[in-house]
Each structure stands twice: as structure tokens, then as C-alpha cells.
Residue, then its C-alpha position, 0 to 999 in steps of 0.5 A: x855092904x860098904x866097909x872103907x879102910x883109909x890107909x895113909x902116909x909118907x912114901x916107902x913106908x909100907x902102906x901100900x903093901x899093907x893095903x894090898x895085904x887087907x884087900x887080898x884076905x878080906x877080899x875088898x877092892x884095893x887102889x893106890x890113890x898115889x898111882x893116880x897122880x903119877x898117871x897124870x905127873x906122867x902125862x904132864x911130862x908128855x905135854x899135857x895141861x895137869x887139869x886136862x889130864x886129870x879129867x880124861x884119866x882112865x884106869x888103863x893108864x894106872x896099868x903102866x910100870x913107868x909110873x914108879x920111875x923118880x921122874x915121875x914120883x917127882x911130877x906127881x908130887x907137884x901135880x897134888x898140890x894144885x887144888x883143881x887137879x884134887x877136886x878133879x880126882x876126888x870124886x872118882x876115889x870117893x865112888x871107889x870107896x863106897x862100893x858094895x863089898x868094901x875098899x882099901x884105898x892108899x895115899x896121903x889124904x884119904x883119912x883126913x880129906x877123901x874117906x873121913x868117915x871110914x870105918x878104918x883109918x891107918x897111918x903108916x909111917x918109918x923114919x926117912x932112912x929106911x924108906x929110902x933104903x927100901x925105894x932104893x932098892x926096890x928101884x935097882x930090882x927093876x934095873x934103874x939106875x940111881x944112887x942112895x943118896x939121891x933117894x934119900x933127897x927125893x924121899x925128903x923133898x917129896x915129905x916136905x912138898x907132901x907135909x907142907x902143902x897148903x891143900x890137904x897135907x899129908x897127916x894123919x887123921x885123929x882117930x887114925x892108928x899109928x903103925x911105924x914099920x921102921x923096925x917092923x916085919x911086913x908080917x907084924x905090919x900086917x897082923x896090927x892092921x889087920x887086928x883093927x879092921x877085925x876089932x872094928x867090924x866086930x864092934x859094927 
């Protein structure tokens, strides 16, 4: 049976954490929408037109560790606001959404524009400073080299491209749950997201 969770909101904030936590204990499918965008960003600094990258994306390129790179974050932000780039991708997220067994799915419009009619909507989000804290040193884990307050820009830059865009703009959905992980542990991010999936399957 088809059991959508729509999981929204800025960069670093935990969402994508979150997702993969529901998908694991409920066993749905689980896709980082904003990989593909930074799969196409990526082929776009290669070259290629943004349309033409859209349209012959395959799940392997989603498989490459150069897609968390600023560099690329910054690509893929520009490539999202190009509304032949959305209408290209949108079609291979709703099918994801929809398969047997449930999916979680992860961006910045799934509640609003890809998945409006999931069964669960989430929007998480934290104050601009602690996401950057956590990019920052999630980036220095892997060895690349940047500063605080160069994370710190681009987390603005890419909040104000993703809010301010014409197309789909990252916001959430109204019957969404907040959860501000700002002072939060992953484990009490976890449990209130997983609190509503199990109160809305309880009441389906």
C-alpha cells in the first residue's frame, strides 16, 4: 500500500537525517530530492545544457560523494529555479512517491508542490547558525576545506534563492508539522516525527 511522507525544508536542518531515520524503522523507500538537483548542478559544471541533464539523469549519478561539495550545492540551487529543469524532474519523484510499500521523500517542495497530497507532511527547519555549524563541520569531516563564514553565506544565499523563487519556493505546506531542531537532539527530532507518522496511520 502507498503511504507518502513529505519531508521539507532549508539546508542542514536535519531533514535529511530524519528521512532516512523513518524510512529505515518503517522500511519505506527513502530519496533525497535535493541529490538530484546536485546531479544535474554537477553536469551542468561539466558542460552540459540544464534541460539535457535533467532529462538523461540516471539513479547512478545520484551515487557520487562530489555532489555534497559547495561547489555543487551552489549549481544545483540555480539549476531549481529554472522551471523546465522542475517539470523534467517532477514526474520521476511523484512515481517514487507512489510505490507499493511507502516512500519518504526529502527537499524543498514535496509537501507543497510534488507530494501535496501525502499522508505525512513534515517541515524541519533550525536558525541559520546552527545549520551552518553543522555543514561546516560535516564538510571538514570529509577533508574539504572551507571556513565558518563561508558556510555561513552560502546557507543564507541558498535560503534566500530557495524562499525567493518565483517557481515552487521553499515553504511549508499548511497542514505540515513544524519541528525546529535547532536545540534539538536527532533522537527527540526522530521520536516527534515519528509520533505523527504513527498517529496518522493509526487514524487511516
Amino acid at each position: 500500500m502507498a503511504f507518502t511522507i513529505a519531508v521539507d525544508g532549508p539546508a542542514a536542518s536535519g531533514k535529511g537525517t530524519i528521512s532516512k531515520r523513518l524510512a529505515q524503522e518503517l522500511g519505506f523507500a527513502h530519496l533525497d530530492t535535493g541529490l538530484i538537483y546536485r546531479a544535474v548542478g554537477k553536469r551542468v559544471l561539466t558542460g552540459q545544457e540544464p534541460l539535457a541533464a535533467a532529462q538523461t539523469l540516471q539513479a547512478e549519478h545520484l551515487e557520487d560523494d562530489s555532489l555534497r561539495t559547495p561547489e555543487v550545492a551552489l549549481a544545483a540551487s540555480k539549476v531549481a529555479v529554472l522551471s523546465e529543469v522542475r517539470a523534467a524532474l517532477t514526474d520521476f519523484q511523484r512515481a517514487f512517491s507512489r510505490r507499493d510499500g511507502g516512500a519518504v521523500l526529502d527537499g524543498r517542495d514535496i509537501g507543497t508542490v510534488i507530494c501535496p497530497e501525502a499522508e505525512v507532511k513534515l517541515f524541519v527547519t533550525a536558525s541559520a547558525e546552527a545549520r551552518a555549524e553543522r555543514r561546516f563541520k560535516e564538510l571538514a569531516g570529509k577533508g574539504i576545506e572551507t571556513t565558518f563564514e563561508e558556510v555561513f553565506a552560502d546557507i543564507r544565499a541558498r535560503d534566500e534563492r530557495d524562499m525567493g523563487r518565483a517557481e515552487a519556493p521553499l515553504k511549508p505546506a499548511p497542514d505540515a508539522v513544524h519541528i525546529d531542531t535547532t536545540d534539538m537532539s536527532i533522537e527527540d527530532a526522530f521520536a516527534a516525527a515519528m509520533a505523527r507518522v504513527r498517529a496518522r496511520q493509526e487514524s487511516a
